[in-house]
C-alpha positions in Angstrom: 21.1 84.5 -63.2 19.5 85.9 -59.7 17.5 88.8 -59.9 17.9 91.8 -58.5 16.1 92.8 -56.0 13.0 95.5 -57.1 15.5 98.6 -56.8 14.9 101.8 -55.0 17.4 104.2 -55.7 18.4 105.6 -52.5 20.3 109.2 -52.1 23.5 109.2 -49.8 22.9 111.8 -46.7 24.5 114.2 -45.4 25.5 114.2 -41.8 26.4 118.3 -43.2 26.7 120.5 -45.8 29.6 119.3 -48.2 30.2 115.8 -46.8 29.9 113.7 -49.7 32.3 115.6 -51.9 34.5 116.2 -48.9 34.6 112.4 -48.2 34.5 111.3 -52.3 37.6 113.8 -52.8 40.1 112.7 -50.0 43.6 112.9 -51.5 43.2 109.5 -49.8 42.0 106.4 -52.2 41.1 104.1 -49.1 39.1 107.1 -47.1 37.0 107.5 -50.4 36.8 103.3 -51.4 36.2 103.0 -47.6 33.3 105.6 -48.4 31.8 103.4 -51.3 31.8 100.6 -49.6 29.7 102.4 -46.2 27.3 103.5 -48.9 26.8 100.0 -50.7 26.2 98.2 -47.5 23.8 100.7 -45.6 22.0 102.1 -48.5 21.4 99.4 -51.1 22.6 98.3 -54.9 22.1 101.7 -56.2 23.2 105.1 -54.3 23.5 108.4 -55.6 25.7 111.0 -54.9 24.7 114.6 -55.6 28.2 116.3 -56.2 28.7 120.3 -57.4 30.1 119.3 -60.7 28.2 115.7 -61.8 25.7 113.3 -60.4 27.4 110.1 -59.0 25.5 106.3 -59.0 27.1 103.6 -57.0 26.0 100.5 -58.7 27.1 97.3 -56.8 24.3 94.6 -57.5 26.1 91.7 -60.4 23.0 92.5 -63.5 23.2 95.8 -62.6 27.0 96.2 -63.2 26.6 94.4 -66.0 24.1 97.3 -67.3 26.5 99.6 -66.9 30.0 97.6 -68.2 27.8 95.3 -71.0 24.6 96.4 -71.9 25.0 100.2 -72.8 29.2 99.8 -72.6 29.3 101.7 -75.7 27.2 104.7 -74.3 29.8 104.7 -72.1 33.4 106.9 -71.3 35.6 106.3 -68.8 35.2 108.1 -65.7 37.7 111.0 -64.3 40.2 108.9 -62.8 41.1 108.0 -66.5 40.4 111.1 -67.5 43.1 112.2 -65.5 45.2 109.5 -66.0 45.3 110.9 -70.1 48.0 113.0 -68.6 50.4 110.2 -68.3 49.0 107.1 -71.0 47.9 109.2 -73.4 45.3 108.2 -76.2 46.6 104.7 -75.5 44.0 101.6 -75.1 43.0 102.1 -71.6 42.2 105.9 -71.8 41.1 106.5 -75.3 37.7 106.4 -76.5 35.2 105.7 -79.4 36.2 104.6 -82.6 40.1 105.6 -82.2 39.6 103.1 -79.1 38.5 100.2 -81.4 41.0 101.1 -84.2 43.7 100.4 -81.3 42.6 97.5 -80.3 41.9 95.6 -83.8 45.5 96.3 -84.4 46.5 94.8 -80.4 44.7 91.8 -80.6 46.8 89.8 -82.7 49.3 89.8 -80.2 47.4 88.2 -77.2 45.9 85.2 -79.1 46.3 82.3 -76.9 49.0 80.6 -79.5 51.8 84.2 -79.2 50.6 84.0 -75.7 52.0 80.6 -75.1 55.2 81.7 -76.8 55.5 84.3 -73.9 56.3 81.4 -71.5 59.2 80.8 -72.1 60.6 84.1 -71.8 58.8 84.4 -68.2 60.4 81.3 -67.2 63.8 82.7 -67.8 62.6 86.1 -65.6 61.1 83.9 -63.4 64.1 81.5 -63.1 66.7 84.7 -62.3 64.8 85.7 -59.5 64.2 82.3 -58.1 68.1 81.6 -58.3 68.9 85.1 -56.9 66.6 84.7 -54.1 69.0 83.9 -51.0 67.7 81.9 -47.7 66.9 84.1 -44.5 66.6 87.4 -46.5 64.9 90.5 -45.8 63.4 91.3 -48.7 60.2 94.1 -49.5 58.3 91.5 -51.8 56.3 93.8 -53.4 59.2 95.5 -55.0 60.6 92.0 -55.6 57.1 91.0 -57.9 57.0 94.9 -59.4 60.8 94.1 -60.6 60.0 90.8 -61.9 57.3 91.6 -63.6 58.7 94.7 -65.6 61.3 92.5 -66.7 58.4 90.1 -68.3 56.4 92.5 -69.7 59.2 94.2 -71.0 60.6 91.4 -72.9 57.6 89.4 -74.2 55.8 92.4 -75.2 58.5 94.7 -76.6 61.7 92.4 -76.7 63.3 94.7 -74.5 65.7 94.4 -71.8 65.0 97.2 -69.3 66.6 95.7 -66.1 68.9 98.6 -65.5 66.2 100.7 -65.9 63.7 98.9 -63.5 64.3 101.1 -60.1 63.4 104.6 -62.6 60.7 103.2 -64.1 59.0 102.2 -60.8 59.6 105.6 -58.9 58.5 107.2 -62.1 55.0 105.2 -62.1 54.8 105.9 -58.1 55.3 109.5 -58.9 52.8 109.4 -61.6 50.3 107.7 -59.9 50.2 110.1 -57.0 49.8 113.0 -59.5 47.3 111.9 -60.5 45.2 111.1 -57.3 45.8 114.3 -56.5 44.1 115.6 -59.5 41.3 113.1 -58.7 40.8 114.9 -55.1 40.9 118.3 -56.9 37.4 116.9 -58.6 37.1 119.7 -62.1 39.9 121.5 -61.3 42.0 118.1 -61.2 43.2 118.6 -65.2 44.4 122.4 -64.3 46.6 121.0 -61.7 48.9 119.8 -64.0 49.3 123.1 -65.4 50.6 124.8 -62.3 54.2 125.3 -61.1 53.3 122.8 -57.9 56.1 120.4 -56.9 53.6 117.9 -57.4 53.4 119.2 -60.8 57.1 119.3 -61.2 57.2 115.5 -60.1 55.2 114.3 -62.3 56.7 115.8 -65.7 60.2 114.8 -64.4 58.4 111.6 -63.7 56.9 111.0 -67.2 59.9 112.6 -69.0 62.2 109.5 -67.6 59.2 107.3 -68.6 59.3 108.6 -72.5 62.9 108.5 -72.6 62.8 105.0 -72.0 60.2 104.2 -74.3 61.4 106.4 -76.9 64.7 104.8 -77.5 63.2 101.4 -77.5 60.9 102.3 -80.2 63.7 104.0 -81.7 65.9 101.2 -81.7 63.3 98.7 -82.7 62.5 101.4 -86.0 66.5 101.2 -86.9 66.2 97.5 -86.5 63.7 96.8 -88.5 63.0 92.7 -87.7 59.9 91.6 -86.6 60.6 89.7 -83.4 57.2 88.5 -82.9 56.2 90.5 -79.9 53.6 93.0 -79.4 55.4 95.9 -80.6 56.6 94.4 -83.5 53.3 93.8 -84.8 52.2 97.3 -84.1 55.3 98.7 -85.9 53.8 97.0 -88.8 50.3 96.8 -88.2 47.8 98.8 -90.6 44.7 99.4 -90.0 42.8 97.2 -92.9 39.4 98.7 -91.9 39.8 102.1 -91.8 42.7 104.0 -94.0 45.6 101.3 -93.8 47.5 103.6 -92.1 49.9 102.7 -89.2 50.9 104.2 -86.0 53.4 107.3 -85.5 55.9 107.4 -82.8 53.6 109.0 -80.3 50.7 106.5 -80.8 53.0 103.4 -80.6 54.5 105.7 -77.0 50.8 105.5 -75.6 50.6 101.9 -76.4 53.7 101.1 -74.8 53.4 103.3 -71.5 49.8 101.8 -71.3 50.9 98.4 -71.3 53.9 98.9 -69.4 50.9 100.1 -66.8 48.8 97.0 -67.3 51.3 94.2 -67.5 53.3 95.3 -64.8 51.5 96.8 -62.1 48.6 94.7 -61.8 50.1 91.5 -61.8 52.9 92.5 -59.3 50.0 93.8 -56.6 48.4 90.3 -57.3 52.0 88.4 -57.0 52.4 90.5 -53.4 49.0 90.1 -52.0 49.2 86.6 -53.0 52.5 85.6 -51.0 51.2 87.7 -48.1 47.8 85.5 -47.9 49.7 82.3 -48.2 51.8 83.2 -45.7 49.0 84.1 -43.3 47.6 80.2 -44.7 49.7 77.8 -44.2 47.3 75.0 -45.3 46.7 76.8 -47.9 50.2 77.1 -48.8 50.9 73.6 -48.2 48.3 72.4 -51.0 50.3 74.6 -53.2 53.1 73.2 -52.5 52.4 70.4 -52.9 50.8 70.9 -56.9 53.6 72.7 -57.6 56.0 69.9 -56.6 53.9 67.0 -58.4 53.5 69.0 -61.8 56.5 70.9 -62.8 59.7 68.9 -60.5 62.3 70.9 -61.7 61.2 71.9 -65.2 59.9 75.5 -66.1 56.1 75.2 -66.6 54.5 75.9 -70.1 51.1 77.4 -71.0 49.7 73.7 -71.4 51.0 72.8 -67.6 48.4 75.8 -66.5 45.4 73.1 -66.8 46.9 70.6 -64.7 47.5 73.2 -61.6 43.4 74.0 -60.6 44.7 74.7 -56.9 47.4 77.8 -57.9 44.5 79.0 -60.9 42.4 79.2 -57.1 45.4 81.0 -55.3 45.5 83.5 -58.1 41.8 83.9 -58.4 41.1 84.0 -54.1 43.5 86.6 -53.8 41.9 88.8 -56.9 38.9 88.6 -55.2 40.1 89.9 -51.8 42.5 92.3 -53.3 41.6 93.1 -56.9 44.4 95.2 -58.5 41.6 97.5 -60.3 39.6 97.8 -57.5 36.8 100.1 -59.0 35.6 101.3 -62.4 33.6 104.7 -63.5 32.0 105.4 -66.7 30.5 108.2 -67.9 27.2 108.3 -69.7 27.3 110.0 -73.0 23.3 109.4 -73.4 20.8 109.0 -71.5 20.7 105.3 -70.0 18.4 103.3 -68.1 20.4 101.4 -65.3 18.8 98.8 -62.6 15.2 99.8 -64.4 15.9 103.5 -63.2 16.8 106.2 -66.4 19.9 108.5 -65.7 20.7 111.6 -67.7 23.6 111.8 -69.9 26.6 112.7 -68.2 25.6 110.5 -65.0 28.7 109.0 -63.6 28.5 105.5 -62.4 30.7 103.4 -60.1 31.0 99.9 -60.1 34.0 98.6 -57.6 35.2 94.8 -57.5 36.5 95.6 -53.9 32.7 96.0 -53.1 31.1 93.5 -54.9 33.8 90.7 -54.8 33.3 90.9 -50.4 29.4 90.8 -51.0 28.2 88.2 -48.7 25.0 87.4 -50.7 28.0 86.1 -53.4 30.6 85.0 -51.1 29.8 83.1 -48.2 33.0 84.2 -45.3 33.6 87.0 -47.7 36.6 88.2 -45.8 38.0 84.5 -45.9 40.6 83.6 -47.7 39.3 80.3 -49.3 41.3 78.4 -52.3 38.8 75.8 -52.0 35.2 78.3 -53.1 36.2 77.9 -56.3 35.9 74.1 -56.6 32.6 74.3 -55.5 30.6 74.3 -59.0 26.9 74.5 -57.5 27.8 77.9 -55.9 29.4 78.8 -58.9 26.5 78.4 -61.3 24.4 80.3 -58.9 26.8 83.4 -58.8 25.8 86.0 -61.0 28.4 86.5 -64.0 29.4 90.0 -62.5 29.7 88.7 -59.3 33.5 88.6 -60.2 35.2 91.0 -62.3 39.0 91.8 -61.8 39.4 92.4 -65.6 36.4 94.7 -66.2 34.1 93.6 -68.8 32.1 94.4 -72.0 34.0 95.9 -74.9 36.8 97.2 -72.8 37.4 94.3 -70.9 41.4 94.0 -70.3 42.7 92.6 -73.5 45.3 91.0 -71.3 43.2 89.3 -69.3 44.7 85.6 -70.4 48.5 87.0 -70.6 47.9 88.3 -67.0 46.4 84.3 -66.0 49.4 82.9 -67.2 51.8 85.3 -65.9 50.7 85.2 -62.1 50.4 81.2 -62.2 53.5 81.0 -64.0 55.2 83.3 -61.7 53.7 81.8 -58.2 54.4 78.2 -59.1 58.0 78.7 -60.4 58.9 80.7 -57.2 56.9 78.6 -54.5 58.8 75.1 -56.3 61.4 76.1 -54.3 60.9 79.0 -52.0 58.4 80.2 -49.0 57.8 83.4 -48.0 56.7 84.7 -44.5 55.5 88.1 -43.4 56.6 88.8 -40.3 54.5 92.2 -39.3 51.3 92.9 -39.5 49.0 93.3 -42.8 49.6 96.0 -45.0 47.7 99.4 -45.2 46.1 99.5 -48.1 47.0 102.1 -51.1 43.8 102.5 -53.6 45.4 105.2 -56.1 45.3 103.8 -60.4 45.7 100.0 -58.8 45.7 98.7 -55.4 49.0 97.8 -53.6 50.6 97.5 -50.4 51.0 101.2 -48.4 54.6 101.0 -47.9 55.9 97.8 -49.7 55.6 94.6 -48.3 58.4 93.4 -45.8 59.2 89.6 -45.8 61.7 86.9 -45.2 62.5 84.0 -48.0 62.7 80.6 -46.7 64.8 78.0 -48.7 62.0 74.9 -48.7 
């Protein structure tokens, strides 16, 4: 592991009175990331931010991170964005806390060990296969809509056998609507929570938002309570999941709602912003694209890959992985101290919030050499590997509330890419995207492209 350097923990200035909450609160997630990144580059691995209503560490070195996601992870919260995000998910796996968190999570598990997750494949391959066949030479398409269908469809069926297809178009405006809620609540720094309260049309957007979300989910947990058979897919198991180690009781409607909407989040977002970034950077690559290709072709012909195929395509694993570097779909993390902690050798009160951002530290050059390249290749090269601190690279968090997706999410975005690129390019005729930090990251605007019948 390298060591970090001997840390001097360096307080942002002020060019006036106000400026780092006014720049830390823009309504606008790439002024503020654009903000955390000016401070991690000019001032060092450990900035602090002196804000009206908490004091604010940007962490970026790799140990130190791990401090703060590893070493005292369970003297940490989440951090307001979360908070704030309650509003929609809930008390569901990605917002709750303590030892309701863990309770969650034992009873989750089961469903993402790697033999149920190779069992997904199949039914990706079919989603995968629909839109591959539906895809029509020469079209106009906004791909990022294409990937955030796709993979609601997938994460719909493996996870709760569900078929929500004609529902795909409400539940997307309904997350966009959500998600903007609540970056407006993140802008309003304490007051963010009262928001919601208020007769805004904001306001009013999101409940209308999150009331089509719970109708959806409702009836399918409905449906799946009438039913009764266990269908071997996540929510099956947590309709009749007890909790062994605490009072073997199960989950009520609402708890099995937060679970659902959370992972509705998780499985569907994330991978679609990876799927969409992805196509844009192979389409600015052609070489790039071309060794993809080219795996693609040797290993699957014209079958529909399996989980054991994975292994035998390193170069897409690198597409996947490249592009999560450059464009991480969680792009930053905050915790909350809930005791004092020592971080990077210097002790914090309790109630310190720390950031940690992948954005940041994935386009460190001491980590990445060309760190705005986009370069397969980097991670074939094992030397540079081994001398990369763990942390280095973190798309999926880490500690004990590392994404418990993490190897559904691998197989989905490989799966996905290699099934669509067998047969299809795709070029992106205008310029790159603005960017759009709010919960995730994604394309400002969709992404515009053409398909090309290879």
């Amino acid at each position: 592991m390298t060591a970090p350097p001997a840390t001097r923990l360096v307080r942002a200035p002020s060019r006036f009175p106000g400026e780092v909450t006014l720049r830390l609160s823009s309504r606008d997630g790439w002024r503020r990331l654009s903000y955390v990144t000016e401070l991690s580059r000019t001032h060092g691995d450990l900035v602090e931010l002196a804000m009206p209503w908490a004091t604010v560490v940007v962490v970026s070195h790799p140990d130190d991170i791990r401090d703060v996601l590893v070493t005292h992870g369970r003297s940490m919260h989440k951090g307001r964005a979360l908070e704030l995000a309650k509003a929609l998910l809930g008390e569901g796996l990605l917002t709750s806390e303590g030892e309701f968190h863990l309770r969650q999570r034992r009873l989750a598990q089961p469903a993402f060990h790697r033999q149920r997750i190779g069992a997904y494949a199949e039914a990706m391959g079919r989603a995968t296969a629909a839109v591959r066949d539906r895809w029509r030479d020469g079209a106009a398409v906004d791909i990022h809509a294409e990937m955030m269908e796709l993979t609601l469809t997938i994460v719909a069926a493996t996870l709760f056998g569900a078929d929500v297809s004609g529902d795909s178009a409400e539940v997307s405006e309904a997350l966009d609507a959500a998600f903007r809620a609540v970056s407006l609540g993140f802008a309003a720094g304490p007051l963010g929570m009262a928001l919601f309260k208020l007769p805004l049309p904001s306001t009013r957007r999101f409940t209308r938002a999150k009331d089509a979300l719970d109708a959806i989910i409702y009836r399918i947990i409905a449906e799946r309570r009438r039913d009764g058979r266990d269908r071997g897919d996540l929510l099956s198991m947590l309709l009749s999941a007890q909790d062994d180690e605490g009072d073997g009781s199960g989950m009520t409607d609402r708890q099995l709602r937060d679970e659902v909407i959370t992972l509705f989040l998780a499985g569907h977002e994330t991978t679609a912003n990876a799927l969409a970034f992805a196509w844009l950077l192979l389409a600015r690559h052609p070489d790039a694209a071309a060794s993809l290709h080219a795996e693609v072709d040797r290993v699957l012909g014209d079958r529909v890959p399996t989980l054991d195929d994975l292994a035998a395509m390193p170069y897409t694993r690198a597409v996947v992985a490249e592009t999560m570097r450059l464009y991480p779909p969680a792009y930053i993390v905050g915790r909350r101290a809930a005791a004092p902690v020592t971080v990077a050798g210097q002790p914090f009160p309790a109630r310190t919030i720390f950031v940690v951002s992948q954005w940041v530290t994935h386009r460190d050059p001491r980590w990445w050499p060309e760190p705005e390249a986009f370069r397969p290749e980097r991670w074939f090269d094992e030397a540079a590997a081994a001398a990369r601190p763990k942390f280095a690279y973190f798309p999926f968090g880490g500690g004990t509330r590392i994404c418990i997706g993490e190897q559904f999410a691998w197989m989905e975005a490989m799966l996905c890419l290699a099934m669509l690129a067998r047969r299809w390019r795709v070029e992106v005729p205008g310029p790159d995207p603005a960017l759009q930090p709010i919960i995730t990251m994604r394309p400002k605007g969709g992404l515009p492209a053409v398909l090309r019948r290879r």
